[in-house]
DOFI-433524 format. One line per 3 residues: number of its first residue (from 1); for each residue z, x, y of N, C-alpha, C. Coordinates in steps of 0.2 Angstrom, whole numbers, padded with zeros to 4 digits. Layout:
REM DOFI-433524
NUM	Z X Y Z X Y Z X Y; ...
END
This chain:
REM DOFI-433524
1	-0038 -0010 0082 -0043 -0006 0079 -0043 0001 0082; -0045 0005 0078 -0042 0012 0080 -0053 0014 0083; -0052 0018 0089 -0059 0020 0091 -0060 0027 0089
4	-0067 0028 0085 -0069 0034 0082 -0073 0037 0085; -0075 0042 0085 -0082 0044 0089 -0087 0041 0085; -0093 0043 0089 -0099 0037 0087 -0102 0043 0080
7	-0102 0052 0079 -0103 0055 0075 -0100 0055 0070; -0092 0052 0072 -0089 0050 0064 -0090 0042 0061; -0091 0038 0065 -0092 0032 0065 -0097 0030 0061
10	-0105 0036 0062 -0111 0037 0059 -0110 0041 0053; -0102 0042 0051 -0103 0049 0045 -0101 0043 0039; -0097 0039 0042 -0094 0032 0038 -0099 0027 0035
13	-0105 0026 0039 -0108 0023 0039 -0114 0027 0032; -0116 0033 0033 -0118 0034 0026 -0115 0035 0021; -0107 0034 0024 -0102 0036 0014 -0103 0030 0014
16	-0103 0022 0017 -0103 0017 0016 -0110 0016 0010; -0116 0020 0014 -0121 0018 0010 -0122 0023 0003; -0118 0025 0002 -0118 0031 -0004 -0112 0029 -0008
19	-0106 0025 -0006 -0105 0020 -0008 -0108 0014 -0015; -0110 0009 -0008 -0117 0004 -0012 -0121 0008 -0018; -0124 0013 -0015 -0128 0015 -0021 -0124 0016 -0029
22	-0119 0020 -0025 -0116 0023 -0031 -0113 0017 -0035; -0112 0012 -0033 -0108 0005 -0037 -0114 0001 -0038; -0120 0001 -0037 -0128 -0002 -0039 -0129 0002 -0045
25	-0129 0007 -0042 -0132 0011 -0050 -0126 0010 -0055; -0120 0010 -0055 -0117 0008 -0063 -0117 0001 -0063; -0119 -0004 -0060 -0122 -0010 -0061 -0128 -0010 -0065
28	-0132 -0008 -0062 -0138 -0006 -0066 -0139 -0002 -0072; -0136 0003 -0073 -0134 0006 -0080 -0131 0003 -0086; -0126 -0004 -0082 -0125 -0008 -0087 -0129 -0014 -0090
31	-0134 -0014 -0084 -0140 -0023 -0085 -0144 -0017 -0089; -0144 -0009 -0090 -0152 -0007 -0092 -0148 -0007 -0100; -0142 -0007 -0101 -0140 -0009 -0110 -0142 -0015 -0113
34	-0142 -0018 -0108 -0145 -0025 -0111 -0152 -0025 -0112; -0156 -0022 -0108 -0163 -0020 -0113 -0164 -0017 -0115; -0160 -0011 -0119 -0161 -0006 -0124 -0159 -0014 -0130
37	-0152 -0017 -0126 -0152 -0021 -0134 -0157 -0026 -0136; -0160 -0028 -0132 -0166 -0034 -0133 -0170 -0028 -0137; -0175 -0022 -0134 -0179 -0017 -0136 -0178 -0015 -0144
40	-0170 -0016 -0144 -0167 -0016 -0152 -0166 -0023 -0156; -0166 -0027 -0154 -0169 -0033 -0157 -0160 -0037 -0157; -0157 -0032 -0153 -0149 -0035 -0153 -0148 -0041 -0151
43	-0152 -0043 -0146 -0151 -0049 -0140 -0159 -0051 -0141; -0160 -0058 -0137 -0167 -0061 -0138 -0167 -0059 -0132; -0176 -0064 -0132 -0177 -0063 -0124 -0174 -0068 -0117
46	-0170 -0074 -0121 -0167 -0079 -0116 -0161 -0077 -0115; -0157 -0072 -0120 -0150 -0067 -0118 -0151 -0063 -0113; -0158 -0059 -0113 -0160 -0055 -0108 -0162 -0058 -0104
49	-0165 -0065 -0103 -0166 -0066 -0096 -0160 -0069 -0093; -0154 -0071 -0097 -0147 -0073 -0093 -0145 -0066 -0090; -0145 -0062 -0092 -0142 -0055 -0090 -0146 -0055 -0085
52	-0152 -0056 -0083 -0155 -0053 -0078 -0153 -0060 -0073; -0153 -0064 -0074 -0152 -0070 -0069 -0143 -0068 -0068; -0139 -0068 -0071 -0133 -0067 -0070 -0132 -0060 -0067
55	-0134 -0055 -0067 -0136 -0048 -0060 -0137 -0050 -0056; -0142 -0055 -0053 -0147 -0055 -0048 -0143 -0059 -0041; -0143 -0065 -0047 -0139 -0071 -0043 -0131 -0071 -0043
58	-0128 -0067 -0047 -0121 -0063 -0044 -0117 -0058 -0042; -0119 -0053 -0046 -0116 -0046 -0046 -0121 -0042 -0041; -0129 -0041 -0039 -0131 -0040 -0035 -0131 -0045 -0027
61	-0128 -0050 -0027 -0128 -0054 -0022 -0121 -0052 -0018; -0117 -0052 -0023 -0109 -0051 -0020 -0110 -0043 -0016; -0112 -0039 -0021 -0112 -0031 -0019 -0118 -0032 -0011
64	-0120 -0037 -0011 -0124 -0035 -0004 -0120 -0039 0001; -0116 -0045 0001 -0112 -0049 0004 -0108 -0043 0005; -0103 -0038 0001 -0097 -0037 0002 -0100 -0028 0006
67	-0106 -0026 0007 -0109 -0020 0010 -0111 -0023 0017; -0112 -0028 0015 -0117 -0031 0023 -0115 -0035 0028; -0106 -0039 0026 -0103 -0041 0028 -0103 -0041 0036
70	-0103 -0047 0040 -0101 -0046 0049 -0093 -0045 0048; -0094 -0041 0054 -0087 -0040 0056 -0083 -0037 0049; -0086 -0034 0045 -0080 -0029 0042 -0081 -0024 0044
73	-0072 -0022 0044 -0072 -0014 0047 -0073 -0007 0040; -0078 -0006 0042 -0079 0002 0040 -0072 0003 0036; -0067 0006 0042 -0063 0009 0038 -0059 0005 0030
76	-0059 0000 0031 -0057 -0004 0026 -0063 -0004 0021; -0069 -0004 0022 -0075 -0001 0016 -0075 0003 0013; -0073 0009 0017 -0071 0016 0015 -0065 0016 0011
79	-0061 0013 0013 -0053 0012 0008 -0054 0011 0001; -0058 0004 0002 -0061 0001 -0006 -0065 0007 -0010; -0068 0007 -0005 -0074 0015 -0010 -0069 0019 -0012
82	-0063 0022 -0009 -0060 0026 -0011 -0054 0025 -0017; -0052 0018 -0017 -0050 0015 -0022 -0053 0015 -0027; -0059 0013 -0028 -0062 0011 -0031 -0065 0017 -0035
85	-0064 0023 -0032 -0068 0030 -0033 -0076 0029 -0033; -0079 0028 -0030 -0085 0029 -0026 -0085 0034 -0023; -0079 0036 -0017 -0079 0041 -0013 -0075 0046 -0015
88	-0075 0051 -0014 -0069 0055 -0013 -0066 0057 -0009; -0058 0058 -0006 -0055 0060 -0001 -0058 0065 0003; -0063 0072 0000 -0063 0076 0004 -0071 0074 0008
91	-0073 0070 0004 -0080 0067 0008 -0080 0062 0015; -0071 0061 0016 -0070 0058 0022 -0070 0063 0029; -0076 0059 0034 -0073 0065 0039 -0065 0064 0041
94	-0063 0070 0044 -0056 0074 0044 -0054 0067 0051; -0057 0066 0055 -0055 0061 0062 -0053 0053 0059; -0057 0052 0053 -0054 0046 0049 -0049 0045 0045
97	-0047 0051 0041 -0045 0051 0034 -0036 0049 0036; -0032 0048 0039 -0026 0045 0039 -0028 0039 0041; -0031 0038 0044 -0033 0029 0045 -0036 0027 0039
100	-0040 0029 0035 -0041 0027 0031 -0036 0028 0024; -0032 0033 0024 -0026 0031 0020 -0023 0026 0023; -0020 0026 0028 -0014 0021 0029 -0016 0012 0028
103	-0025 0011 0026 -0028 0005 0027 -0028 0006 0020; -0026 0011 0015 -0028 0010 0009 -0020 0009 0004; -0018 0012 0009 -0009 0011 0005 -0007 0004 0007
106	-0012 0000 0015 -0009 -0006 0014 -0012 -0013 0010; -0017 -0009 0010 -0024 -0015 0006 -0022 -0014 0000; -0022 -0010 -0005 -0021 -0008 -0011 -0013 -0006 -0014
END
């Protein structure tokens, strides 16, 4: 494992949380269409309580397992976020960003 300063180490750590957010909230943009559709009368109320049981008890549970994880490395978090577009390249401090390429060309 490659040693970072503890100032880039802490910069990772808030793209990590700006990350989560950013993949919570399109999670949640998509549970708030299911109560637009119930409010439309598209879905009842036991469709919208499966949507809400099926967010709670897996798609928010995973997203907190896979952000909260022991022992995952950062860099490899940040790879996903980038993959994944969460992040963007230029939002990586400059002392990570080929470690985190080379974690991302070998993950992805």
């Amino acid at each position: 494992m490659v040693e970072l300063s503890k100032k880039t180490q802490k910069e990772l750590r808030k793209l990590l949380m700006k990350a989560y957010a950013k993949e919570l909230d399109q999670h949640l943009f998509d549970l708030s269409m299911k109560f637009d559709d119930w409010k439309k009368k598209k879905i009842d109320c036991w469709d919208l309580n499966y949507h809400i049981h099926k967010f709670h008890d897996g798609i928010l549970r995973d997203l907190f397992n896979t952000y909260n994880a022991r022992g995952m490395d950062d860099i490899y978090m940040i790879s996903r976020a980038l993959a994944n577009d969460l992040l963007c390249k230029e939002e990586i401090p400059s002392e990570a960003i080929d470690i985190v390429e080379r974690c991302a060309n070998d993950l992805f």
